[in-house]
C-alpha positions in Angstrom: 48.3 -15.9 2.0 47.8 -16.5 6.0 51.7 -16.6 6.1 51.7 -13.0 4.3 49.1 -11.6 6.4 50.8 -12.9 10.3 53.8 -11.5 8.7 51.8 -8.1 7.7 50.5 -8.2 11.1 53.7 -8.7 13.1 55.8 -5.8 11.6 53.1 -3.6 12.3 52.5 -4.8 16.0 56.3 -4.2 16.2 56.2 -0.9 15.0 53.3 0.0 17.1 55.1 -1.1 20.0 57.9 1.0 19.6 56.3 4.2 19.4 54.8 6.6 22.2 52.2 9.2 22.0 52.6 12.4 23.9 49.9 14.6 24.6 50.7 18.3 26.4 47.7 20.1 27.8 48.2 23.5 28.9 45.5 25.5 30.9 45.8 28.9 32.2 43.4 30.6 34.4 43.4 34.2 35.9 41.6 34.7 39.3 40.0 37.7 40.3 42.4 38.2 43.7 44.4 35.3 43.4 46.6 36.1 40.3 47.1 33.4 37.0 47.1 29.9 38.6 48.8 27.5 34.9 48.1 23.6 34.9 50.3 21.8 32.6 49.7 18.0 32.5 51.3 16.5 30.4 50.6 12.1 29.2 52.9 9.4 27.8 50.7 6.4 26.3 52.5 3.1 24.8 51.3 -0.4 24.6 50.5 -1.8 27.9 51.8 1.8 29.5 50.8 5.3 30.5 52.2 7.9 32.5 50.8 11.3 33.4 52.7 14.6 34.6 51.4 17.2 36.3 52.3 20.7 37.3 50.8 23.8 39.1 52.3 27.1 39.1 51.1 29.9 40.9 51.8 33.8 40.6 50.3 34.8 43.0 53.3 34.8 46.3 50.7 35.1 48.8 48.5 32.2 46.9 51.8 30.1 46.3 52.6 30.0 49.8 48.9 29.3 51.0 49.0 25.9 48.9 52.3 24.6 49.5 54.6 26.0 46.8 54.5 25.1 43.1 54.0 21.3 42.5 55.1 18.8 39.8 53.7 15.1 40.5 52.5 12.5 38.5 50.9 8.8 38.5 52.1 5.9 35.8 50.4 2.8 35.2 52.3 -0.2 34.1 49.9 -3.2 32.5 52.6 -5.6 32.4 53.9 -5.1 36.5 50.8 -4.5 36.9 51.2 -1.7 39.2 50.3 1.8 39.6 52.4 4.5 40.9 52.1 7.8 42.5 55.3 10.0 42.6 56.3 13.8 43.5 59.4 15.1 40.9 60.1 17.9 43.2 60.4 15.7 46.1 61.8 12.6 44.3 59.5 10.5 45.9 57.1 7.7 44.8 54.5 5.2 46.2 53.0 2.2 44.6 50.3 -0.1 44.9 49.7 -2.8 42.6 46.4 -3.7 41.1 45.1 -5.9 42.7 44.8 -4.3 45.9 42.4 -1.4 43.6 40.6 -4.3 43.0 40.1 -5.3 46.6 39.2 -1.5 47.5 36.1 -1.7 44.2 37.9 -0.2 41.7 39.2 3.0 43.6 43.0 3.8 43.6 44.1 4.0 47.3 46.9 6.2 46.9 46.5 10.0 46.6 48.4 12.5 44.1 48.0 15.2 46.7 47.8 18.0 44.2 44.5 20.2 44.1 42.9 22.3 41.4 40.8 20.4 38.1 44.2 18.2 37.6 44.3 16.5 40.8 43.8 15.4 44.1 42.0 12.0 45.0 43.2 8.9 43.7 44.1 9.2 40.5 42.8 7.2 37.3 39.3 6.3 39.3 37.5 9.6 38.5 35.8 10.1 35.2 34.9 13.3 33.3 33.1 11.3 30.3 34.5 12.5 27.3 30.9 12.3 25.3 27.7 13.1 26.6 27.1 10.6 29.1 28.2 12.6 32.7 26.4 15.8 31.1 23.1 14.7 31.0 23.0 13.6 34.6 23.7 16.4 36.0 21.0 17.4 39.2 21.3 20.8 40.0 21.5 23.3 37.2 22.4 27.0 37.6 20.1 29.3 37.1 21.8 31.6 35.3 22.8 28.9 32.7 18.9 27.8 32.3 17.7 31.7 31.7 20.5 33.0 29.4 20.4 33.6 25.8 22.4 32.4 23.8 24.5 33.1 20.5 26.8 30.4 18.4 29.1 31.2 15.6 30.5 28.4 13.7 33.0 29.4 11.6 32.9 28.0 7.9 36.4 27.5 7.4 39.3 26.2 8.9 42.0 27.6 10.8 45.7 26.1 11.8 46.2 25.5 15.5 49.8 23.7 16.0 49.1 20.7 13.9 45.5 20.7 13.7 43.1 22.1 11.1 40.0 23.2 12.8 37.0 24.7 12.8 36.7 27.6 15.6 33.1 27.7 17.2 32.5 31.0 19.2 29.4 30.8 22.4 28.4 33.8 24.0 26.1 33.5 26.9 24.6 36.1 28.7 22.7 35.9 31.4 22.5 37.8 35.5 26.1 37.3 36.2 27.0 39.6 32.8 28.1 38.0 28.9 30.9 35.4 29.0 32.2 34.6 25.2 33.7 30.9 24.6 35.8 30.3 21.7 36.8 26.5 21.1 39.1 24.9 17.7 37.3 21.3 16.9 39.8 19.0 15.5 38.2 15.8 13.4 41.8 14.7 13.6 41.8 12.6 16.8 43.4 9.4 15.8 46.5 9.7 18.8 43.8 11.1 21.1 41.8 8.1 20.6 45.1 6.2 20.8 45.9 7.3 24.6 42.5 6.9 25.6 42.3 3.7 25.0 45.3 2.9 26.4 44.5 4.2 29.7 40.8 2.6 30.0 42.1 -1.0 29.2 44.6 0.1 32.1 42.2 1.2 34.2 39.7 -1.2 33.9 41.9 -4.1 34.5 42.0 -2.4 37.8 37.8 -2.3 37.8 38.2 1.4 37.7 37.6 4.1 35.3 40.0 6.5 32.9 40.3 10.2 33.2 39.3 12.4 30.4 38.7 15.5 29.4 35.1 16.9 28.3 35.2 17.0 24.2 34.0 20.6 24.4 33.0 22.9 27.1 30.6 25.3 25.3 28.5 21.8 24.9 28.4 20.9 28.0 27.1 24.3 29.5 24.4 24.3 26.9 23.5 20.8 27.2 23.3 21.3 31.2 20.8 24.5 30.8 18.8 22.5 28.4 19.8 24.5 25.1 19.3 23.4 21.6 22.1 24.0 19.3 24.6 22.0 16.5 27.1 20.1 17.7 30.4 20.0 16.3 31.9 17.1 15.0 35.5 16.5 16.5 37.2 17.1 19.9 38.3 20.8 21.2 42.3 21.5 20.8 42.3 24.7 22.1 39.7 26.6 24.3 39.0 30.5 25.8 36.7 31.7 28.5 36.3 35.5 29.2 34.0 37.5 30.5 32.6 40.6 28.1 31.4 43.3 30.9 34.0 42.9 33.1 37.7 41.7 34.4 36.5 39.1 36.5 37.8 34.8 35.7 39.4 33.8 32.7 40.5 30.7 31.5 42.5 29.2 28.1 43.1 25.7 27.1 45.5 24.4 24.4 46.2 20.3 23.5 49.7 19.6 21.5 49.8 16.4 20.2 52.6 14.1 18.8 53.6 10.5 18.1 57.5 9.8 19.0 60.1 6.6 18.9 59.2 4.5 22.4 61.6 6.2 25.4 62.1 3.7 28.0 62.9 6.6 30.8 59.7 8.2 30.0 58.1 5.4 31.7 60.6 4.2 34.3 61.3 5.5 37.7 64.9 6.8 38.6 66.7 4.3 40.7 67.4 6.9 43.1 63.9 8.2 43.9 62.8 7.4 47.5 60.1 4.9 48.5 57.7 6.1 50.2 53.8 4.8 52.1 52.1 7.8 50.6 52.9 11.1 48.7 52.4 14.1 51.4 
């Protein structure tokens, strides 16, 4: 019976370790003056392993040219080297710093992805948007409009297809001084590969002393939860997301999460051998 069961239990740790999970998370934003600005990160997670694209792309020429150009960099994080590094696929550059020297500097990455915006910048895998409710409730300043509004939830009763995911869409509108914004957000219960990378990229990061990135399970929740709103929650995580105002053209954002689970692809978490070493990314 033991023998059966280590048997069980090694085809499936083999099988496990030769697949990848790949997660694709697209967010567009148009800015009043400043044109659409479209984040596309996008995560590899295997056992011991995790990389993370990321791209910016700018309309806007005027904007563009103000912040550099377009930019496509990236970190990945190799448990078994024990390294992390930092790299720029435009430049074909990449800098590394292994883990214990995080260690040494409390937990904190040392080595910057110099790209900007709600993807980037700072150093890297050491900055934590909780994914549950934990960050949200310690939040000290609150804006006022959020704390006066009213507000209006729709949850729908059945489900809708987005990419592979049945969900549930949840529509928020809030209106308070600055005008009515509306939210619409798909909850998936289906978060079995999400779960999959996140873990992956904690037990990475905390064998550094630091802290995984992640993105909040919903926004609608947050806001509410910040301005001290009752409501019902909605099991699951959000897989797609929509922010627009009602009165006028002023910011709008949209969010969508594709999801898939792949044969293991060594180059997908490798470096080319013909990539320059650098101190730091620029």
């Amino acid at each position: 019976m033991l023998n059966r069961f280590l048997i069980v239990f090694f085809i499936s740790s083999n099988i496990f370790s030769q697949t990848q999970v790949v997660i694709v998370e697209e967010m567009l934003m148009d800015v009043p003056f400043a044109g659409e600005i479209k984040y596309t990160t996008t995560k590899y997670a295997s056992d011991n392993l995790f990389k993370r694209d990321m791209e910016i792309e700018v309309g806007s020429f005027l904007v563009r040219m103000a912040m550099g150009g377009n930019k496509k960099l990236g970190e990945f994080i190799d448990g078994n080297k024990k390294m992390r590094t930092v790299y720029d696929l435009n430049e074909e550059e990449y800098a590394q710093e292994n883990f214990q020297t995080i260690i040494d500097n409390d937990g904190k990455p040392t080595l910057e992805i110099p790209l900007g915006g709600p993807m980037g910048g700072g150093g890297g895998g050491n900055s934590n948007n909780e994914d549950d409710e934990q960050n949200e409730d310690n939040e000290d300043q609150v804006d006022e409009d959020e704390e006066n509004n009213e507000v209006r939830r729709v949850i729908e009763k059945g489900y809708e297809k987005i990419g592979e995911f049945s969900t549930k869409k949840v529509t928020t509108e809030m209106m308070g001084s600055r005008g009515r914004v509306i939210i619409e957000e798909w909850f998936t219960t289906d978060t079995s590969l999400f779960r999959f990378a996140i873990d992956v990229e904690s037990k990475l990061a905390s064998a550094y002393g630091g802290k995984a990135q992640t993105f909040p399970r919903s926004f609608s929740e947050s806001m509410l939860r910040r301005a001290g709103h009752e409501f019902e929650s909605v099991e699951g995580r959000v897989v797609k997301y929509q922010m627009s105002p009602i009165d006028d053209d002023g910011f709008k954002m949209g969010f969508e999460i594709k999801i898939n689970k792949q044969p293991f692809k060594k180059s997908d978490f490798s470096i080319p051998t013909k990539w320059e070493k650098v101190d730091e990314l620029n």
